[in-house]
Structures are given as structure tokens and as C-alpha cells.
N, C-alpha and C positions, 0 to 999 in steps of 0.2 A: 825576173826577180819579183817578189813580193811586193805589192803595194804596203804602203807606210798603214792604210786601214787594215787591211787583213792580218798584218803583225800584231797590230794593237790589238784586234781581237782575240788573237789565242794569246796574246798577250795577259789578256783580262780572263781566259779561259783556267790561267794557272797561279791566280792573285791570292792571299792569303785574305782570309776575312778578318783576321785581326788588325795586322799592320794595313793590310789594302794593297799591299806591296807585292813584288815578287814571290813567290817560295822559295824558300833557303832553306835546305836539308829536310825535305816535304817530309811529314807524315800523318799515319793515318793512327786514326782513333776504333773507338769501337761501332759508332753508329755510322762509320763510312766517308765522313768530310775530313778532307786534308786543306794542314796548316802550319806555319813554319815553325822547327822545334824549340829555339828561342821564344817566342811567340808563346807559343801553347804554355812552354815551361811557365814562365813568369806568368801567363791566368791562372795556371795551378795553384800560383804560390800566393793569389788575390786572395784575403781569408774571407768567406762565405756566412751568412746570417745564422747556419748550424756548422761548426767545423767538423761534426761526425758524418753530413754528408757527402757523398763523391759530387769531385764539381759536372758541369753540366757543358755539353756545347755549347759555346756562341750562338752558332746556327740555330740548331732544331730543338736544344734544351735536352735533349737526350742524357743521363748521366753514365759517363765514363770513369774508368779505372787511369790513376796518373800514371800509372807505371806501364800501363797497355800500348805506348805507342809505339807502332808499326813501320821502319822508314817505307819510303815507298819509291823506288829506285825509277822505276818506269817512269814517275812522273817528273825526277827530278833529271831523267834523258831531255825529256819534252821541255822541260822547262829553260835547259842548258842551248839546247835546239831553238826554243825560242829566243834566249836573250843571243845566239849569235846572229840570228836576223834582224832584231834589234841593233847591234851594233853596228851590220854593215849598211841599214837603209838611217843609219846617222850621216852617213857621209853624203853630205849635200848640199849644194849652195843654192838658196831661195828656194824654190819650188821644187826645182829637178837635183836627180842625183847625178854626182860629178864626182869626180878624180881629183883631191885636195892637192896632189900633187900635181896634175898636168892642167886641170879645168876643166876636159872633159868627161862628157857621157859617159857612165857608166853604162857598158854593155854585156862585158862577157866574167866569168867566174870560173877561177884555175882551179881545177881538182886537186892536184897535188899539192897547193900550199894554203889551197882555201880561201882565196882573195879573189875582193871583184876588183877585175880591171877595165878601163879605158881603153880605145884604140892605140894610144902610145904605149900605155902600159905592156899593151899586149906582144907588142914589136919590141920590148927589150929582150935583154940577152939571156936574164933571170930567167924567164918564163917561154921562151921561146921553144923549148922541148916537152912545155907542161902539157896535159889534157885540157883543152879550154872549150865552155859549153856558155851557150847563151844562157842571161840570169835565171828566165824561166822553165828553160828545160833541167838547166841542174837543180832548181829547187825543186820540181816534179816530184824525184824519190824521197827527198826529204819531205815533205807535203803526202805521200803515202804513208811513210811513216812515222809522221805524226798522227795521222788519221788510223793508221793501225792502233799508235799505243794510246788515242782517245777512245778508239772500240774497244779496247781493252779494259781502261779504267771504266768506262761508261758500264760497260759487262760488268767487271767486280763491283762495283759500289751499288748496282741493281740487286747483286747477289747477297751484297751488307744489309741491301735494304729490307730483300724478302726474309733474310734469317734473322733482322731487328723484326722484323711485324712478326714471323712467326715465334718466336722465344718470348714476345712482350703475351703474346693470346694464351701461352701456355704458360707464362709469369704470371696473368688473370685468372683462368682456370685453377691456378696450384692456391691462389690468392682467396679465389672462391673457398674452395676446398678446406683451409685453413679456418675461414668463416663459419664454415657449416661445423666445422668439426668445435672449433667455440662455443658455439653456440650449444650444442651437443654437450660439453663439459659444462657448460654454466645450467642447465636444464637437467643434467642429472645429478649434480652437486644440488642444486634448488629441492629437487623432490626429496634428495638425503636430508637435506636440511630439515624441510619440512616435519619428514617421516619421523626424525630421531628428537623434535619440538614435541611431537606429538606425543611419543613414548615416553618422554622427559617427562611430561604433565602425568603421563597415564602412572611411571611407577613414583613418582613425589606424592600423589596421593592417596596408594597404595599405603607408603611410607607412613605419611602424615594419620593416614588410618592407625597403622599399628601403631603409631606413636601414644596416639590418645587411647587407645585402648591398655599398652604398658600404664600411664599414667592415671589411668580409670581405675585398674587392678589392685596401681600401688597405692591409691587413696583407701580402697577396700579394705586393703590389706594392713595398713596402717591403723586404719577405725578398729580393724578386730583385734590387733595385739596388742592396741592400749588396754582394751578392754578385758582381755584374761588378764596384763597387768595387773592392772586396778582391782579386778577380783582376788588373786593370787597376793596383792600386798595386801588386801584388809586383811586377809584368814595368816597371813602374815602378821600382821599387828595384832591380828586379835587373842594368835592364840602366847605370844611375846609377852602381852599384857596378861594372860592370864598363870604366867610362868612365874610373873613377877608380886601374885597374889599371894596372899598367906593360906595354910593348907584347907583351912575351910572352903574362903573363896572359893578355892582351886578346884577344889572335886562339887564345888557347885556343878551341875549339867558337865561334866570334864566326859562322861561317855558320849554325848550328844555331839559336842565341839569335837573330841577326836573322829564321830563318825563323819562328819561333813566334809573335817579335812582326808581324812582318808578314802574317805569315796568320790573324790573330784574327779572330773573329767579334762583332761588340758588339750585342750583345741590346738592341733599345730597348725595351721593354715600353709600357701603356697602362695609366696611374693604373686611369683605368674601363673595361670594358669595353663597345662600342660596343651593344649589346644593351642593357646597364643604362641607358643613358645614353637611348635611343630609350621605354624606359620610363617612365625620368622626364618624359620632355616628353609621353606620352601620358596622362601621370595625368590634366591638368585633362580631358580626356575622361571620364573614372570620372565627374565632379562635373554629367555634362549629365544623368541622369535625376534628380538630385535638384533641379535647376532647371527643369527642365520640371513636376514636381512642385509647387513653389513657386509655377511660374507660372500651373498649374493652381486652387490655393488660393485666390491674389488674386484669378483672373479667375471665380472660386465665390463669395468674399465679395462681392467689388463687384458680381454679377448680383443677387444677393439680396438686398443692400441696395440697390439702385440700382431695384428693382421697386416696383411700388407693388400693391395690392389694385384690381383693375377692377370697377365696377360696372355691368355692361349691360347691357342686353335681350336676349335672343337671336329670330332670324327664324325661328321653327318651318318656315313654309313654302323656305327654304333649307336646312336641314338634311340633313345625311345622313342616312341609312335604317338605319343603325349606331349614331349617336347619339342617347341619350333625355335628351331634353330635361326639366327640372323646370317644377311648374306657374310659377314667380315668373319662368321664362325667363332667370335669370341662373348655373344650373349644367348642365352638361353632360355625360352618362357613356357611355363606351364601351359599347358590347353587340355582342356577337361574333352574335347575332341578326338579321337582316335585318328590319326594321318595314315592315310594310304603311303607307308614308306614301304621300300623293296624290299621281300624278306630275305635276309642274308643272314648266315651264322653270328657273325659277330656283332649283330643289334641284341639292346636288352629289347627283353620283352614282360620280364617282371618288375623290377626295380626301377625307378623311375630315373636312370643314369645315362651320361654320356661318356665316352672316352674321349679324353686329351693327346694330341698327337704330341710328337717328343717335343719337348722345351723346357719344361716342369719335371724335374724328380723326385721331388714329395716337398711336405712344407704346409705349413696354414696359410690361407689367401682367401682375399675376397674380390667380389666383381658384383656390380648393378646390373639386372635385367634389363630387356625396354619399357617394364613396369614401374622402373625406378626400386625395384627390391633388393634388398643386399641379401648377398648368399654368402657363406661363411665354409670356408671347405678345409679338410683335410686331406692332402693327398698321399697315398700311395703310388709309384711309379707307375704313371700309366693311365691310374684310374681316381675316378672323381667323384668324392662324396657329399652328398649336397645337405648343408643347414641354411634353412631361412632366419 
């Protein structure tokens, strides 16, 4: 039979980290520690200094999803396994274990009803046809398998461990990537900013130009048609007054006075002049390279958002004699080098291209060099067009 130490330690081997207790209806989470479902449930329900985030392990602070837990049956064999060796190394008087009913030693344990018995025990009538095995050789296969289903859980939760580290590097990676790409929109909105500050100044002064040149015009323009006024009403008045003479007055100088008014010249002048005016209607022209501009931006942002990252093979045996291909065949770098590659039909030998073995059947996509360069491609099935 088990010693009272070696219970307690698998004992301890299946203790809930919350309660400290036993496990009661064990399960598992996502970072791989098991703990009792009451237990877990009511930490859930502890509210947290952001309630928007998922709570954390106990243990390792890893954050899990509440809804994600796992029973875990295996452990809750091991665990039922253990509390019934617990029960039976309860039975004992002082130090040693004894028979409550007869007084003695416990020595042997019935297969078929699962009781340890005493020497008396053993000689009753009850059990007189049972299987009966001393306490440490029937615990034997129980003690294998336990120790099977701790290689078990030791094996899965190794397995939790490496797919928590590898999901968290590639949770950084995607983290990075998100960063760069920020960084990316804030530095090409920054230069629009910039650029569109820039032209803002260049045509408001433009503006401001024609503006004082209209108002330069209409001062002009103003000064000279008071002044045919002012001409046009004295020969107005003068020749009124002379209407208003008696006929001597009248034919005083009367051929003189009518030749002046009838030989006048009347100045029509032009508010604007036809120059300024051909000005104005050519301004919206100034504003087309800052729309080609613009239109340049959009059609930047949405290639780059609208690409996706390509994962593919490349066909060494098509490759250019220019291009050095990586051992994993999914990067590609220029070399102003000529490579002794084997000449085969199907390598280019003009165009600076490789073919993609099957996985891709067309589609925009991008991928980084070992230069760190982004390529920008368009595929046709099969075949790979390269943009830097």
C-alpha cells in the first residue's frame, strides 16, 4: 500500500491553485493550467481594473477567453484515483494502519470490492472467494497508471506551452507589422499634409495676386468714367444753358458749341482688362498638378492596402541567371552577377523572372527580399511579374 507521504504528494500534484484544494471537475484553460470549475468560474466573475479586458491566470498572468474552458477528464481519473488512496490510508490507528473493525494490520486489498483488509477481514465469508493481493502489489497498476496519465498531461500541457510561445512570437511579429504599417500611414498622410500646406500658400497668393490686380483695374476704371462724366455733363449743361438764351445769345458762337459737341469722342473703357480676365479662367489649371498629386496618393494608399503578403515556392530550375534564389525558395534578390545555372528550356533568359510552382493562381501580392525590398506583383497563373 502507499505510504501516507507518497499520497500526499500526488496528492499536491492535483491541488487547484485557487482553492489549494483538491480539483473538482478539473479544467483546462488556454495557457495549459488546470483548476477547479467553480473556482475559475467565480475569478471570472472578480471584476478587473478594465472590464474590457479578458481575465488573466492566477499562475502565469497569461490572458484567457471565460468561455474557453476545457474539462479535462484524464486528470479528473487521476484525481478520483487519488482521493481513493486517500481514503483508504485514512484508516488508522496512531501511526500504523489498522482494521477499525478488527484492530489489525492492514495487509491485503480485495479486487473485487476494492477494500483493504486485515487478516480477519480476510478469513471472512464475504471475501473468501474474492481476488486478494497484498497492498503494494495491487497498487502497482494503479501507480502505472497514474504515472501513464501524468506522462500524458505533462506531454499536453508541454504541447500548450510550445503553441502559447509560438502564437505569442507570431502575435509580436503581426504586432510589429501593424507598427510599421502606422508608422507608414502617419508619414505619408504627414507629407500630404505637408505638400497640400504648401500649394494652399502657393495658390492663395496666386489668388491674392489677382485679387489686387481686379481692384487695381476697378480704381482705373472708376477714375476714367467719372471723368467722361464730368466732361459729358458740362457740354450737357452748357449747351441746356444755351437753349435757354434768347436768340441773339443763342447763335452767339452756336456753330462752334455744336461742333465740339458733335465731334466728341466717348471713351468706352473695360471694367477688366481682357488679359486679367483670360487669367482668371486659367487659374483652375494652377490646381491640376496638385490633383494629379492627390490622385497619385490614393492610388499609393489603396496598392498597399489592397496587397496582401505572397507565400510561394519559387522554380529554381526557371529562374533567371541574375536572380539568387533563398534556400526556403520563397525570396528572391537581384545580382548584377551572371550565375552559372544549368541551362534548361524552361529558365528565362531575357526577362528578369522566375516561375512559382502551383499554390498561387493569380491575384496581387507582395513579399520582402533578404534586402529588406518589397516587390509588388501581379500574377498570372503560373507566372510572376515583378514590381519594386
Amino acid at each position: 500500500m502507499a505510504s501516507a507521504a507518497s499520497v500526499t504528494s500526488l496528492a499536491d500534484e492535483v491541488n487547484c491553485p485557487i482553492c489549494q484544494g483538491t480539483l473538482r471537475e478539473p479544467v483546462t484553460i488556454d495557457c495549459g493550467h488546470n483548476f477547479c470549475r467553480g473556482c475559475l468560474t467565480r475569478y471570472c466573475e472578480i471584476p478587473g481594473p478594465d472590464p474590457e479586458e479578458s481575465p488573466t491566470c492566477p499562475l502565469c498572468k497569461e490572458p484567457f477567453r471565460p468561455g474557453s474552458f476545457r474539462p479535462n477528464w484524464q486528470l479528473a481519473n487521476v484525481v478520483e484515483n487519488i482521493e481513493r488512496l486517500q481514503l483508504v490510508s485514512t484508516l488508522r490507528l496512531g501511526e500504523e494502519d489498522v482494521c477499525q473493525e478488527h484492530g489489525e494490520k492492514i495487509y491485503f486489498f480485495c479486487e473485487d470490492d476494492e477494500m483493504q483488509l486485515c487478516v480477519v477481514c480476510r478469513e471472512a465469508g464475504e471475501h473468501a472467494t474474492h481476488t486478494m493481493r497484498f497492498l503494494e502489489d495491487a497498487a502497482a497498476p494503479y501507480r502505472e497508471q497514474i504515472q501513464k496519465c501524468l506522462k500524458c498531461l505533462r506531454k499536453e500541457r508541454e504541447e500548450i506551452q510550445e503553441i502559447q510561445s509560438r502564437e505569442n512570437k507570431r502575435i509580436q511579429v503581426l504586432l510589429t507589422q501593424v507598427s510599421t504599417k502606422r508608422q507608414q500611414v502617419i508619414s505619408e498622410f504627414s507629407h500630404l499634409s505637408k505638400f497640400l500646406e504648401e500649394q494652399q500658400s502657393i495658390l492663395l497668393a496666386q489668388l491674392e495676386s489677382l485679387d489686387g490686380d481686379i481692384l487695381k483695374q476697378r480704381d482705373e476704371f472708376d477714375f476714367l468714367v467719372a471723368g467722361e462724366i464730368c466732361r459729358f455733363s458740362a457740354l450737357i449743361e452748357e449747351l441746356e444753358e444755351k437753349n435757354e438764351r434768347p436768340a441773339r445769345e443763342l447763335l452767339t458762337d452756336i456753330r462752334s458749341t455744336l461742333i465740339r459737341c458733335e465731334t466728341r469722342k466717348c471713351r468706352k473703357p473695360e471694367a477688366v482688362s481682357r488679359e486679367l480676365g483670360q487669367r482668371i479662367r486659367d487659374f483652375p489649371q494652377q490646381a491640376l498638378p496638385l490633383q494629379r498629386e492627390m490622385k497619385m496618393f490614393l492610388e499609393k494608399l489603396c496598392f498597399e492596402l489592397d496587397y496582401e503578403p505572397a507565400h510561394i515556392s519559387l522554380d529554381p530550375q526557371t529562374s533567371h541567371p541574375k536572380l539568387l534564389l533563398s534556400e526556403d525558395r520563397q525570396r528572391a534578390q537581384f545580382s548584377y552577377k551572371w550565375q552559372n545555372s544549368p541551362d534548361n528550356p524552361q529558365r528565362f533568359d531575357r526577362a528578369t523572372c522566375v516561375l512559382a510552382h502551383a499554390g498561387i493562381t493569380g491575384g496581387r501580392h507582395t513579399w520582402v527580399d533578404s534586402n529588406q525590398l518589397k516587390y509588388h506583383v501581379d500574377l498570372i497563373p503560373g507566372w510572376v511579374t515583378w514590381k519594386t
